[in-house]
GUDO-411964 format. One record per atom (N, C-alpha, C, O): residue in three letters; z negated, x negated, y. Coordinates in steps of 0.05 Angstrom, whole numbers, padded with zeros to 5 digits, always signed. Each point is the difference from the previous one (the first is absolute). Example, Ala and Ser with C-alpha at 12.3 -4.5 7.8 and 13.67 -1.06 7.14 Angstrom:
BEGIN
ALA-00156-00264-00114ALA+00000+00018+00024ALA+00000-00018+00024ALA-00013-00021+00000SER+00027+00028+00021SER-00001-00016+00024SER-00014+00015+00022SER-00004-00010+00022
END
This chain:
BEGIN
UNK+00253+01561-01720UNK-00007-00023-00016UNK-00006+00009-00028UNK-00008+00023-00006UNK+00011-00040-00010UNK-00003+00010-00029UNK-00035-00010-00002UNK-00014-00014+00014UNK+00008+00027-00036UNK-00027-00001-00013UNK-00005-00017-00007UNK-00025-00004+00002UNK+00048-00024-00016UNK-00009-00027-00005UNK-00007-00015+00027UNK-00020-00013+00006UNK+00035+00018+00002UNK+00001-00020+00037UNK-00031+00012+00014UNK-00017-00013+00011UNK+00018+00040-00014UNK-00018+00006+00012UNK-00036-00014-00012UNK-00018-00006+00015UNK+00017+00005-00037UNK-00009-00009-00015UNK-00011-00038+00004UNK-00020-00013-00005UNK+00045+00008+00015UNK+00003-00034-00004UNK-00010+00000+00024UNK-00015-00019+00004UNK+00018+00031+00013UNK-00013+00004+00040UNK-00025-00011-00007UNK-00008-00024+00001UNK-00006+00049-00010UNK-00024+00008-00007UNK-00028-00031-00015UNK-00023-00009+00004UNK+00046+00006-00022UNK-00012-00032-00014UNK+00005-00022+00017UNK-00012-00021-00003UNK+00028+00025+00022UNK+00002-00029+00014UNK-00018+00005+00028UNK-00015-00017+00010UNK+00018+00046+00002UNK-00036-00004+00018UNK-00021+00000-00010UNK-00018-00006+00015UNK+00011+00012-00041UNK-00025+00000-00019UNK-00002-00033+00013UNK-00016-00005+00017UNK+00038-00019-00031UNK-00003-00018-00009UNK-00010-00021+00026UNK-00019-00015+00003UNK+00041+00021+00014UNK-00004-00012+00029UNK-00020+00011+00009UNK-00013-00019+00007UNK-00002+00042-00002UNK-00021+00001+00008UNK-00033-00013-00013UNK-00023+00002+00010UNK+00031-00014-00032UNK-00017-00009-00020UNK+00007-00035+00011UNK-00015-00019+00004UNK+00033+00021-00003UNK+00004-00034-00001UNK+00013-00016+00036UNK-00003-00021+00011UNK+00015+00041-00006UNK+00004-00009+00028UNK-00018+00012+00023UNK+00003+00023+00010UNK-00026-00046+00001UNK-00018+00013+00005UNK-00010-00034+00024UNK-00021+00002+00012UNK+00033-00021-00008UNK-00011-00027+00013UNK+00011+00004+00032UNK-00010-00006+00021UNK+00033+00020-00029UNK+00027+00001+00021UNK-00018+00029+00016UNK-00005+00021-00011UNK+00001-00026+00031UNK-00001+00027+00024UNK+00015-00003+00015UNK+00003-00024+00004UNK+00016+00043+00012UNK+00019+00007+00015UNK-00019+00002+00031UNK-00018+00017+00003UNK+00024-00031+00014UNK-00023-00005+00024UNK+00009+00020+00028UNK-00006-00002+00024UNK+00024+00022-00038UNK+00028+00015+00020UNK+00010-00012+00015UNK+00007+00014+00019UNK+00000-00042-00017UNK+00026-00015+00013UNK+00017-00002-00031UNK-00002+00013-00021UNK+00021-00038+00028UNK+00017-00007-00030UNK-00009-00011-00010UNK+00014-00015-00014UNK-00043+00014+00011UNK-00010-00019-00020UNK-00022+00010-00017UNK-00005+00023-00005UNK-00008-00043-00004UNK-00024+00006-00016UNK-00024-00024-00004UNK+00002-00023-00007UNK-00026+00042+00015UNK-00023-00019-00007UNK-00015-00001-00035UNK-00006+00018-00017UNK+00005-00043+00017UNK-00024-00004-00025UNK-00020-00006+00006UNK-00004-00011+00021UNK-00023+00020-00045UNK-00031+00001+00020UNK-00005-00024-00023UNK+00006+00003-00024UNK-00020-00033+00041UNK-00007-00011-00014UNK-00030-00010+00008UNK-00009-00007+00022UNK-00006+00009-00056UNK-00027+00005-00007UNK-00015-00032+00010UNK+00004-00021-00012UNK-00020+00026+00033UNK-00017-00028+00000UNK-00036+00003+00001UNK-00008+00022+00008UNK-00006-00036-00012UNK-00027+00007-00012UNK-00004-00004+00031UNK-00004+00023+00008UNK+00002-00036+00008UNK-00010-00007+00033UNK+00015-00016+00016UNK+00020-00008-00011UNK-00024-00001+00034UNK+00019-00012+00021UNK+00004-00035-00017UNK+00023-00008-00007UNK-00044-00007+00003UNK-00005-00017-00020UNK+00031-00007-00018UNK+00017-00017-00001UNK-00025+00043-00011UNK+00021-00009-00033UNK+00037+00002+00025UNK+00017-00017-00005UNK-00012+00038+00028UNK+00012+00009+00006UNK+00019-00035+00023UNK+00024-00008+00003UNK-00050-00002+00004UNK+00010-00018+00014UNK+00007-00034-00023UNK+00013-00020+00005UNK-00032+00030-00031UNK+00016-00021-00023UNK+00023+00010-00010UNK+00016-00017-00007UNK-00011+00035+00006UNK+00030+00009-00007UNK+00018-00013+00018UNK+00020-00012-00008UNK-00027+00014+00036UNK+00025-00005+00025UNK+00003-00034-00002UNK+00020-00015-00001UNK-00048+00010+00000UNK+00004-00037-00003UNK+00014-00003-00025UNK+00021-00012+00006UNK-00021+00015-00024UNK+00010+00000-00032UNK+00030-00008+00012UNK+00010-00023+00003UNK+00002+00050+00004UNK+00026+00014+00002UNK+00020-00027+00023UNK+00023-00008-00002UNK-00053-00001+00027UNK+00006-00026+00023UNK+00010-00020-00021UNK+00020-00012+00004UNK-00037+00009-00027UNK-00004-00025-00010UNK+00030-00010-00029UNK+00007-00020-00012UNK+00001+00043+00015UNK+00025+00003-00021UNK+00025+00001+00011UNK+00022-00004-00011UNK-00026+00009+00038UNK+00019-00007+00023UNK-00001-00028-00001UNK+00019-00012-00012UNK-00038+00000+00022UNK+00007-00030+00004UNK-00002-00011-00017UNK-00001-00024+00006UNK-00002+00028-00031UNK+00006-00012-00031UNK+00029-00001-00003UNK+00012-00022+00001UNK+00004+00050-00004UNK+00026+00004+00004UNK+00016-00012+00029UNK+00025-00002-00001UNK-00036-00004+00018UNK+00020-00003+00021UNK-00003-00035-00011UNK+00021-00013-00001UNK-00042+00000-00005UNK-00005-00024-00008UNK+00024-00006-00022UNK+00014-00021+00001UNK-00011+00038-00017UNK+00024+00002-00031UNK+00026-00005+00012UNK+00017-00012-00013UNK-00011+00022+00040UNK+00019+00011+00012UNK+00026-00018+00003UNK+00021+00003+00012UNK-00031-00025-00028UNK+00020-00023-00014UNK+00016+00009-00015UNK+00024-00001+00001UNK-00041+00013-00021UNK+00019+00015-00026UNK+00005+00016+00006UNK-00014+00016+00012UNK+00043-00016-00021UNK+00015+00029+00014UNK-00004+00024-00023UNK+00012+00021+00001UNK-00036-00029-00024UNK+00004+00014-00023UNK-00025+00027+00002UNK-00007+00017-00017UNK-00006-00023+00051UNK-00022+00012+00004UNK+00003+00030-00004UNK+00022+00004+00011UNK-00029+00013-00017UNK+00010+00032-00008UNK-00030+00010+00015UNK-00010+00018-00013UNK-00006-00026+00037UNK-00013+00018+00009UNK+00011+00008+00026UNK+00015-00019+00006UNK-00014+00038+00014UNK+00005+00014+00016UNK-00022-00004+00015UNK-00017+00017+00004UNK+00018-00044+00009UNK-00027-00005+00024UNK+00002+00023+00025UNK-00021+00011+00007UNK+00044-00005+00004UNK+00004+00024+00020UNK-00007+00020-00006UNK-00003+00015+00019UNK-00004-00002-00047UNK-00010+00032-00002UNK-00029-00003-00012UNK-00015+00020+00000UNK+00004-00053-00014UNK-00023+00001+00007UNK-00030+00004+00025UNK-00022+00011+00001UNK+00045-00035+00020UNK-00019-00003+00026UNK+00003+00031+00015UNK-00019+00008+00013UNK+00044+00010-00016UNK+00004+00031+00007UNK-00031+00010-00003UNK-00017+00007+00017UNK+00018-00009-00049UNK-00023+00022-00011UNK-00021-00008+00009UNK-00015+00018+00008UNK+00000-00051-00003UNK-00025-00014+00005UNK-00001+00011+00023UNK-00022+00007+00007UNK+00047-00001+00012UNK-00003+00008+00024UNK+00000+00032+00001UNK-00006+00007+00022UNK+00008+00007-00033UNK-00010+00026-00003UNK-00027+00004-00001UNK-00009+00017+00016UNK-00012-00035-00039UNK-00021+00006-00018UNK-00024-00013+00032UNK-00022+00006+00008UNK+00039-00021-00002UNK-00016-00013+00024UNK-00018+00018+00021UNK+00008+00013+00020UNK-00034-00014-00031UNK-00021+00025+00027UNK+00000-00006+00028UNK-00016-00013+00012UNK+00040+00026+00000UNK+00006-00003+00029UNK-00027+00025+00013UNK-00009-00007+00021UNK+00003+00021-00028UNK-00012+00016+00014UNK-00026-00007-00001UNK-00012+00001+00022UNK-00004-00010-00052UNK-00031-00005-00010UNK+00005-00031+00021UNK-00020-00001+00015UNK+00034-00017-00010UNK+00002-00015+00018UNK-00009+00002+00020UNK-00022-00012+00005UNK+00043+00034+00023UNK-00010+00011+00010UNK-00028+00009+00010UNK-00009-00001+00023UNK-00003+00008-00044UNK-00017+00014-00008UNK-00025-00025+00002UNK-00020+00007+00013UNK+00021-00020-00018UNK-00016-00032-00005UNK-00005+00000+00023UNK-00023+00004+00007UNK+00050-00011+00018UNK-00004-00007+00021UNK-00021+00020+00015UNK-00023-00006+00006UNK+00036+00036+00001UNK-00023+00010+00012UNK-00027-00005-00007UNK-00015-00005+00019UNK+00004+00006-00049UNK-00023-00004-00007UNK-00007-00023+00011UNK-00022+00003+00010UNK+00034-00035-00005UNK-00006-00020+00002UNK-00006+00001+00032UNK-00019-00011+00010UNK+00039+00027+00003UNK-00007-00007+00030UNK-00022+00024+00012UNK-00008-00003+00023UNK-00001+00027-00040UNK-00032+00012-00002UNK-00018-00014-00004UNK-00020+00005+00014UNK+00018-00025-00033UNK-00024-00018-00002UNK-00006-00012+00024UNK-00020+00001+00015UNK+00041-00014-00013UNK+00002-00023+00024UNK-00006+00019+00025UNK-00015-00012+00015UNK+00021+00035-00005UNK-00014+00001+00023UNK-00030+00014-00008UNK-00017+00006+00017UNK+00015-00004-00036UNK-00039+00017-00005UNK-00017-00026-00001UNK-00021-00002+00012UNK+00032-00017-00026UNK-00016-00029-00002UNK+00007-00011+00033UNK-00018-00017+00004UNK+00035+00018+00020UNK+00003-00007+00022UNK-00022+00018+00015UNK-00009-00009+00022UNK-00001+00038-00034UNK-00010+00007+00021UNK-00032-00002-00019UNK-00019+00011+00011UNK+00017-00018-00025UNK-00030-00011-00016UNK-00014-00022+00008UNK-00024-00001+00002UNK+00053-00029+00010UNK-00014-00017+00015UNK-00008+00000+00022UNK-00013-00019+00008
END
C-alpha cells in the first residue's frame, strides 16, 4: 500500500472511531443502540408516545400522503417494552399476596 492510502486508513479509523460510536455490533447480523432514559416512568411515556403516533397515523391512513412507517414504529415500542421488570412485578405482586395471606 502506498503511504497516502496508508495514511487515508489511518484518518478514516481516527474518524469513525470518533464518530461512529451509537451502532454496536450484538455478534449476530445486526446491531444494538443504547437508548438513554432517566427511569421506567419517562421509559413507559416514550412507548405510549410512540402507541399514540401509531393511532394518529393509522387514523391519517386516508391520506395516502402519510410518510410515517407505523410497522417499524410499533417494532421498536415493542422492543423498548419491559417484558422482564413485568415479569418481575408479577413475582413481587404474588410475594405480597401470600405474606399478607399468611398475616391474616
Amino acid at each position: 500500500m502506498k503511504m497516502v492510502e496508508i495514511e487515508k486508513l489511518k484518518n478514516l479509523k481516527k474518524l469513525s472511531a470518533q464518530y461512529l460510536n451509537i451502532l454496536k455490533p450484538n455478534g449476530k447480523k445486526g446491531y444494538n443502540a443504547e437508548i438513554k432514559m432517566l427511569n421506567y416512568s419517562e421509559l413507559g411515556c416514550v412507548i405510549i408516545s410512540m402507541l399514540k403516533l401509531c393511532i394518529l397515523a393509522l387514523e391519517q391512513s386516508n391520506n395516502k400522503n402519510s410518510s410515517i412507517d407505523v410497522g417499524l414504529i410499533l417494532e421498536q415500542a415493542l422492543h423498548l417494552f419491559p417484558t422482564d421488570e413485568m415479569e418481575l412485578l408479577d413475582l413481587i405482586n404474588e410475594m405480597l399476596l401470600l405474606e399478607s395471606n399468611k398475616i391474616e
